[in-house]
N, C-alpha and C positions, 0 to 999 in steps of 0.2 A: 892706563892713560895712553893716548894716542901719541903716534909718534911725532905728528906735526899738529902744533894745536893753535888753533886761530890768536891772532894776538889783539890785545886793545886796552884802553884805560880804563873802561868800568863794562861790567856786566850784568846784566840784568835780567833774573829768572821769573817771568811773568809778566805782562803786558795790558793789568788792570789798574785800577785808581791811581792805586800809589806806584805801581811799576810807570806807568805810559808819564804821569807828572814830573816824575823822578829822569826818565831816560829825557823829556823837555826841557829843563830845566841844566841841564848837564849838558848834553848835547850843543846848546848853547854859551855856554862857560868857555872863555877863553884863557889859555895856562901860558907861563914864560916857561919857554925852552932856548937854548943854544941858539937855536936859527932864528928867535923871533915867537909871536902869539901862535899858536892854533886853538882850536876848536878841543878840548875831548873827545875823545873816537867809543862811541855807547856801542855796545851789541846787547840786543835784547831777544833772549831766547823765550819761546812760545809753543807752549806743548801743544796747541790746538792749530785749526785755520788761522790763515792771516786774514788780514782788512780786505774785506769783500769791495766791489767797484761800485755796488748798492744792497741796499735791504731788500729786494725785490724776488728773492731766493728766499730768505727769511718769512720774507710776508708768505711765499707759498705756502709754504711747510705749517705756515702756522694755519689758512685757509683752509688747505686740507687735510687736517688734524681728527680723528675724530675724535681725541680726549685734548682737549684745551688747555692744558696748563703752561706753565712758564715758561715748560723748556722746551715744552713742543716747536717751538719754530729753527731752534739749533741744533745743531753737530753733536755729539755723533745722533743716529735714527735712535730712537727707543727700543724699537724692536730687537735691535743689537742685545745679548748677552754679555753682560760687563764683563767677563775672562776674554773674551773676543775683543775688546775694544784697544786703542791703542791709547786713549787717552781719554781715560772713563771720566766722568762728573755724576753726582748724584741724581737720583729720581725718587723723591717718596711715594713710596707706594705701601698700604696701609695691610695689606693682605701677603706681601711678602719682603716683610722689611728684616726679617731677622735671616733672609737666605741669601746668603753669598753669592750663589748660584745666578742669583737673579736681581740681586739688588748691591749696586758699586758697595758699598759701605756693607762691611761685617759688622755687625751688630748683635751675633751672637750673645753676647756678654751684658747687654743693655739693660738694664730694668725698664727704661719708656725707650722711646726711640728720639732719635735726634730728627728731627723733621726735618731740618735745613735743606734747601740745594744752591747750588753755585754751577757756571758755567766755563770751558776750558777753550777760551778761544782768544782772537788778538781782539783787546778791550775790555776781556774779562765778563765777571759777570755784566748781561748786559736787562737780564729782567727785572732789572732792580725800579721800586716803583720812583724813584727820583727826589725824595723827600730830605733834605740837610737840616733837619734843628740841633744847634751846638749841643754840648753835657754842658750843666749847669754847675753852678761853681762847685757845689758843696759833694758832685758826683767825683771830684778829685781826690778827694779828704774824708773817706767815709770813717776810716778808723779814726781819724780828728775827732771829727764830727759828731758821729754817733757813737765810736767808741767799740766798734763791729770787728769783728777780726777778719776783717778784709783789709790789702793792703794799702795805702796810699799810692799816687802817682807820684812819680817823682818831677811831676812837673805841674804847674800850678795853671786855672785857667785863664787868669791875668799874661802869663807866659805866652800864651799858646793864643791868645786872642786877635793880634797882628796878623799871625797867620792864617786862622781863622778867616779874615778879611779877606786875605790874597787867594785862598782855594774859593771864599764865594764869587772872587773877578774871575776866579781860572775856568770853574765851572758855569759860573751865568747864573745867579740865584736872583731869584723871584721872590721879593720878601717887605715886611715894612719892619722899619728899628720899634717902633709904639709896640706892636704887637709881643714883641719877645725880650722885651725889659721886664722879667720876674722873675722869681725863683735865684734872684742874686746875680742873672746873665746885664753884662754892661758889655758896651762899644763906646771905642774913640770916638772924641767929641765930632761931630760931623757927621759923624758915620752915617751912608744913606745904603744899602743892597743896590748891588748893581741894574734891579728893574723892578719896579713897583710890584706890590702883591699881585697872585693871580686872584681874583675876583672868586668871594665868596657863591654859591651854589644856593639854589634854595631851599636844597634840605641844610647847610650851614644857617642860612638865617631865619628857619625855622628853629633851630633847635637854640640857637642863640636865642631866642624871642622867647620861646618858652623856657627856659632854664634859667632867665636873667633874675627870676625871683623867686625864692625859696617861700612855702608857709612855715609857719612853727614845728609843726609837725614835720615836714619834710627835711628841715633843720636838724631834728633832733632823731630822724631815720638815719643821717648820715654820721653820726657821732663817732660810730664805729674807724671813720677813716682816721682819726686819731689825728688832726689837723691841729695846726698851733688856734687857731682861730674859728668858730664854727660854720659850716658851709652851708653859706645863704644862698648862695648863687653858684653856676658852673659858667665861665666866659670858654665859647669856641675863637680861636684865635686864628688869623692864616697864616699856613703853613708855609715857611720857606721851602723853597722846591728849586733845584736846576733844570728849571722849565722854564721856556722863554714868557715872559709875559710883554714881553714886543723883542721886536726883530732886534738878535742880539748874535754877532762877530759870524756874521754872511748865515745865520739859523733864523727859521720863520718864526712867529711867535708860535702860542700853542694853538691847536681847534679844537680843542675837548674832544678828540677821538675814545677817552677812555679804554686804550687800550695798553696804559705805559707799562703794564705787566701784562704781558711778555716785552712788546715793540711797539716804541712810538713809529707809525708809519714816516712823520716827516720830520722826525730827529729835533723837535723841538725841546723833546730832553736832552738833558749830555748824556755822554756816553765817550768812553776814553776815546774811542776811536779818534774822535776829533782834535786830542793833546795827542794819542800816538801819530798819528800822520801831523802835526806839525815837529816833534821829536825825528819823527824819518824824513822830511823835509830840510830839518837841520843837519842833516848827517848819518843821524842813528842808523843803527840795521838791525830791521828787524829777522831775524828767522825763526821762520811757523816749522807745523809739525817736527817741532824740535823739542826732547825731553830730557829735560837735566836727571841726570839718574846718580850722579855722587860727586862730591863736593869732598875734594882733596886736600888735605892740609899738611905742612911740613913737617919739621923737625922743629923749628919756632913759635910754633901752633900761628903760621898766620895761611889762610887759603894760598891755594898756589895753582889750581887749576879745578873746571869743574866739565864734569864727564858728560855727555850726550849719547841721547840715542834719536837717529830720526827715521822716518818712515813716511809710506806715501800717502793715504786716506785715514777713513776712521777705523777701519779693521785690520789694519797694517797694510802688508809687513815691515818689518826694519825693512831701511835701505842704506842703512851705514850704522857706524857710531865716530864720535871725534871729541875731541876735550876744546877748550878754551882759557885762556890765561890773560890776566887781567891783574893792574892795582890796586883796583878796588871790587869786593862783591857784593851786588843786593839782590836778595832773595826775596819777592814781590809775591809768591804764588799762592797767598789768602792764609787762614787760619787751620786749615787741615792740609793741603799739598805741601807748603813750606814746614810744617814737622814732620811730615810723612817726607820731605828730601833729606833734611838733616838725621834723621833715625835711619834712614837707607844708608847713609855716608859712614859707615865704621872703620872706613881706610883699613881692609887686609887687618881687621882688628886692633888697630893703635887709637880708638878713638871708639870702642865697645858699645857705649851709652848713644852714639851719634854724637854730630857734629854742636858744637854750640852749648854742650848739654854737661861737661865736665866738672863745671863748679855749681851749679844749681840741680839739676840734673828735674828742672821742671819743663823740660822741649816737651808737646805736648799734650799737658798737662793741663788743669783749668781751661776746658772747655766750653765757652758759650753761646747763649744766643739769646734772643730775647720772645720766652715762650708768648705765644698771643692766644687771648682769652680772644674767640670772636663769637660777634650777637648779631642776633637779626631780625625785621620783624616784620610788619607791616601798619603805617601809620592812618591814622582818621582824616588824612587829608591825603592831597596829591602834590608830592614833591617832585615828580619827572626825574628818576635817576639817568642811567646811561649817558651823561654830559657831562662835559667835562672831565678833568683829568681824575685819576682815582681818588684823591686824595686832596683839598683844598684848606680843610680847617683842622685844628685839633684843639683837645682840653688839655694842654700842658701844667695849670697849676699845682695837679696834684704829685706831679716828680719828683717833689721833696716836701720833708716836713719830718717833724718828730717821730709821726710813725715809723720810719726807717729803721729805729731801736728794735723792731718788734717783729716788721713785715715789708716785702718788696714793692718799691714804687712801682708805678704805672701810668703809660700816657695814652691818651685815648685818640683816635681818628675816626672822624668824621668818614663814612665811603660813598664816593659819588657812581659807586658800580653796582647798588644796590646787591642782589645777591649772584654776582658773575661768582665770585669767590668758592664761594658753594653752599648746597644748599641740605644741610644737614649729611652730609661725607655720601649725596647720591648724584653729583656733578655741578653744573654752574647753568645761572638762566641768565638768557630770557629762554634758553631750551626748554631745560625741564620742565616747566610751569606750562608753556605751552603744550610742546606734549600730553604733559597728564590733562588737560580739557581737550586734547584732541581726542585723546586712543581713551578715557576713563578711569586715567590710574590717577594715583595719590604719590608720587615719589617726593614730591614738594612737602606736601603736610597741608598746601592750601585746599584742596578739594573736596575737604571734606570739613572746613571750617566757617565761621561764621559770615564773615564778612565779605564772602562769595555770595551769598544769601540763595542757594543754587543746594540742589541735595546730595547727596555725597557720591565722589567719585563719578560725578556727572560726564557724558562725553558731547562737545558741543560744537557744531561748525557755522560758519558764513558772520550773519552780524550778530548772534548773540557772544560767539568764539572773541570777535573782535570787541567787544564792548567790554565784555568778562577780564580779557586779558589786559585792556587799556587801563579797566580798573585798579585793579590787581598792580601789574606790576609798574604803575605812577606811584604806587607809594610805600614800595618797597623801598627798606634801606638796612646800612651794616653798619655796626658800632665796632672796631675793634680795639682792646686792651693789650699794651705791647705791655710786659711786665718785666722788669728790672731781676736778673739770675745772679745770685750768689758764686762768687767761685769758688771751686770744689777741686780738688785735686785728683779724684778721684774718677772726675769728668775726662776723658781725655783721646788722643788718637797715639795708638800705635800700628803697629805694621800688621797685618794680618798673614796668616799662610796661601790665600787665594789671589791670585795674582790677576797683572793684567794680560791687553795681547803680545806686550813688549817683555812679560815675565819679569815683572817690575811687581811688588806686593803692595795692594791695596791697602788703603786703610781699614784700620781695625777702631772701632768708635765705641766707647762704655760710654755710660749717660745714664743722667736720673735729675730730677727736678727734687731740691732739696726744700723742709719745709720753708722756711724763709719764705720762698720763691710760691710756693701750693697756698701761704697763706695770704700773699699779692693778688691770683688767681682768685681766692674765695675772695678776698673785699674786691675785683674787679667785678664780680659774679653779683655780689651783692650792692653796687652801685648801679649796676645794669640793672637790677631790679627797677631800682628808685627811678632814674631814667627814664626807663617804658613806660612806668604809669604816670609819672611826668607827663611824659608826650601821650597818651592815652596810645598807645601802642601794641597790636597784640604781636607776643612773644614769641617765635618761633625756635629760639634754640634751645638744643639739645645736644648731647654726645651720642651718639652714634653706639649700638652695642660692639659694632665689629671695629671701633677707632681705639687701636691699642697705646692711644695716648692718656686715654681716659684712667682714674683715680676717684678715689672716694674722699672726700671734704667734709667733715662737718661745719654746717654753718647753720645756726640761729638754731642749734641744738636740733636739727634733722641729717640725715645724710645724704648729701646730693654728689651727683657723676657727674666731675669736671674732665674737660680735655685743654688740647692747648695746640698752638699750630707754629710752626717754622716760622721768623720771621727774615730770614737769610742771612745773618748777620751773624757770621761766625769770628767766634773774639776771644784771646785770652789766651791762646795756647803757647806763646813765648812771651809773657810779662816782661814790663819794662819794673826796671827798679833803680833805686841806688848801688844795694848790695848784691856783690854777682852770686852770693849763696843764695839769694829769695827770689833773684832775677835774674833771665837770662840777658837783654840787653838794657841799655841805659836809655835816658832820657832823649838820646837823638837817635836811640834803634840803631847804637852801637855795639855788637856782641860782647862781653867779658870777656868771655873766651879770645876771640878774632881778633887782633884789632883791626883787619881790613876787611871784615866781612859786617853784611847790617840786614837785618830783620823785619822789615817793614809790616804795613797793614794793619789790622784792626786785632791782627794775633799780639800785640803788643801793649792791649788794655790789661790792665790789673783789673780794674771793676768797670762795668758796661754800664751805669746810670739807667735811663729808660730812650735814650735820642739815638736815631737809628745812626750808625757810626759814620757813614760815609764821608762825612766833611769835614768830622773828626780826624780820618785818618789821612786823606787828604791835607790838611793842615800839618799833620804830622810830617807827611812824606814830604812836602815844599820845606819845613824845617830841616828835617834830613838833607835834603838837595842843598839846600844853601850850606850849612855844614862841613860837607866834603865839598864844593866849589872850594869854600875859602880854606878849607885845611889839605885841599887833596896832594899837594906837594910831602905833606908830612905826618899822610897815612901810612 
């Protein structure tokens, strides 16, 4: 430890959802001292960049990208070697995901590979596509409920519903209460979302139009999802989103740029940045390129200071180290950084196991995500994808129900980005498709198929190129299946021997998709069947031979090669509980261990239901925040 180490009343390692809410919320909190009220004094340390002055650096990077993904627009370059970096974050890459060398995540040990990635900068992840549906009541209670040996929450969703409310004013959701009264989710009487839904797409009300009526036969195809009640019908519902659907606290509404994954160009989504600069507005301080490297604890086991390394860019080098010391500690930095700092923290070995980890000794441990079955196709009509935001409708009612005894839920999204996502693991169009009718190739799979009505592998330019392509990709569209993951103990992050540039050791990630989970997968597979010929749709996917995510399934007594994709939402690797042997912190993401230390984010779900977490954890972290306000004299 440093010999002079910065002083303050809370500290905060991480400056995403739940960190940038938490340092807001606090920052604001006025305390009785001797001389009269102040303010709480936050420091929020940030392994990455700080808050940029715009996106317009961002937007470049991602303009001149020649591979397009999420995280092409951010820090560090890709071209960087993760041992070179100073404050690495993930990249899947399908061809070298089990080499340390070249991919942040050691993975040696895997059976499939964890897809996920996350972003290390101030705001946190910021490609996230913007989507907030609650978990549903019964996603609290599985062992209840279903009687699964998954653990319950130790907090109920009636509890947590208030707050709920407060993270969709914090963030600005776009949403109608009609739509998401099912599956047992209620609101206080009144309740209205802070901004009317975002307006259905017309691939949404196509597929509503057609799916709104089951025949007999198509009733009795779906049997298989093991429903309390037979499924006549599939309703696409709109999706809550932290997306302006009108001008909401000085933010524009949306334009359907369709680009919310990676970056909205004009911040019509949230994005923390916007609660972090009102938190440094009230005080807080932020510091970037700052990396908590060990987390000190006394002789009373309560924190007592926590260590830093900082440096200048993304490839280093240090340019110091120093500690910090505080009343209170919250640990912000996602589902895999925040066990990867506690497991680094052995304190000179009085603390072996890591930090937080002595009575449960699950720090983590149970790691999640929510694998996505995705499909794609092309329909008999022209639904104009590229408009609008990625994501406006879903099929939320099948995220619960009796099947759950058997096999993992799943919720379904509508894509308004037809096939940017990818296009069989050989990039994302409207490129590739073009291309292949420019230069003659087939990378798509369209070119050599029907409803081109054109010979195969054709090469075509001027107006046949543009009439071909108009066709073509107006009716392209992607169904994707988030699917509900079992927790596994066995799923987890430790520390690996490959470090970073600050010789700091990466994470070490084991993973595997248990059946439970492969048999969500098969019925998401075999609903997509019903679906397509539903909509008279031809089928385009497939897994890919060189997608090492891929697995064998039986379904309908043949064998078919399923894969599954990242859905970023990493959960689970410090469980909330009652009991500090099955958990590591309690119901307000107070450590056992600590009592001045707290564990926030989405690493504090016991089970992940199928609703992407983020307003989940958010809700959490406002519950937290208020928590210590009112008790922080008697932490």
């Amino acid at each position: 430890m440093a010999d002079n180490c910065i002083e303050c009343d809370v500290v905060i390692v991480g400056s995403g959802f739940a960190g940038s809410l938490i340092a807001k919320e606090l920052s604001q909190k006025p305390i009785d001292t001797p001389n009269g009220k102040r303010r709480l004094n936050v420091v929020i340390l940030e392994a990455g960049p700080g808050v940029q002055p715009n996106i317009n650096g961002f937007m470049r990077n991602f303009y001149k990208a020649s591979l397009k993904i999420p995280e092409s627009p951010y820090p560090p370059s890709l071209s960087l070697a993760p041992a070179g970096v100073a404050a690495g974050r993930p990249s899947f890459s399908g061809a070298t995901w089990k080499d340390p060398e070249k991919a942040y995540f050691d993975q040696k040990d895997s059976t499939l590979p964890f897809k996920s990635t996350y972003e290390r900068l101030a705001g946190g992840t910021s490609h996230w596509m913007g989507l907030t549906p609650r978990l549903v009541p019964n996603d609290f209670r599985m062992n209840e409920q279903y009687k699964l040996p998954f653990p319950d929450w130790p907090i109920s969703y009636e509890t947590l519903m208030p707050w709920y409310e407060k993270a969709e004013a914090e963030l600005g959701v776009s949403g109608d209460v009609a739509d998401h009264s099912y599956a047992g989710v209620t609101y206080s009487p009144g309740y209205a979302f802070p901004m009317p839904k975002i307006p259905p797409s017309l691939f949404d009300q196509h597929v509503n139009e057609t799916l709104a009526n089951f025949t007999d036969d198509e009733t009795a195809a779906c049997d298989f999802l093991g429903t309390a009640a037979p499924v006549t019908s599939l309703t696409a519902r709109s999706q809550p989103a932290a997306r302006n659907s009108l001008p909401y606290r000085n933010r524009r509404a949306c334009a359907g740029n369709t680009s919310c994954i990676p970056i909205c160009p004009i911040q019509a989504k949230y994005d923390p940045t916007i609660t972090l600069n009102e938190a440094t507005n009230s005080g807080a301080k932020l510091m970037d390129h700052t990396v908590a490297s060990e987390i000190l604890v006394d002789a009373n086991d309560r924190v007592s200071a926590i260590n830093f390394i900082t440096y200048k860019d993304e490839a280093g080098p240090r340019t110091g180290t120093g500690c910090i010391k505080a009343k209170v500690y919250i640990i912000a930095a996602n589902g895999i950084e925040t066990p990867r700092l506690l497991l680094m923290s052995t304190n000179g070995g009085r603390t072996p196991a890591g930090v937080a980890n002595k009575k449960s000794g699950l720090v983590g441990k149970n790691l999640m995500d929510h694998p996505q079955f995705l499909s794609w196709g092309l329909l008999p009509v022209q639904v104009f994808p590229y408009r609008g935001p990625l994501v406006t409708s879903a099929i939320g009612d099948l995220c619960d129900g009796p099947f759950r005894t058997q096999r993992a839920a799943f919720r379904i999204s509508l894509g308004n980005e037809a096939w940017t996502a990818t296009v069989g693991g050989s990039g994302g169009d409207p490129h590739v498709t073009t291309l292949d009718f420019i230069n003659g190739v087939n990378l798509s799979g369209v070119n050599n198929k029907g409803s081109n009505k054109l010979a195969d592998n054709v090469a075509l330019l001027g107006d046949q190129l543009r009439d071909t392509l108009g066709n073509l990709i107006s009716r392209q569209f992607r169904i994707a299946f988030a699917v509900e993951q079992s927790p596994d103990e066995n799923n987890r992050v430790t520390l690996s021997s490959a470090t970073d540039a600050l010789g700091l050791p990466r994470p070490k990630i084991k993973y595997d998709v248990s059946d439970y989970t492969k048999q969500g997968i098969a019925a998401a597979f075999r609903l997509k069947n019903v679906i397509f010929k539903k909509l008279g749709a031809e089928d385009f996917t497939h897994t890919a031979e060189s997608d090492p995510g891929g697995f064998d399934q039986m379904v309908d007594g043949k064998t078919v090669r399923l894969t599954y994709g990242g859905a970023g939402h990493v959960m689970g690797t410090y469980r909330m509980g009652n009991d500090p042997n099955t958990s590591v912190v309690d119901s307000f993401q107070r450590s056992h261990d600590h009592a001045n230390l707290y564990l926030v984010g989405s690493g504090t779900f016991p089970t992940v239901g199928t609703a992407n977490p983020t307003i989940t954890l958010s809700a959490l972290a406002l519950r937290t925040a208020d928590s210590i306000g009112r008790n922080f004299k008697d932490i």
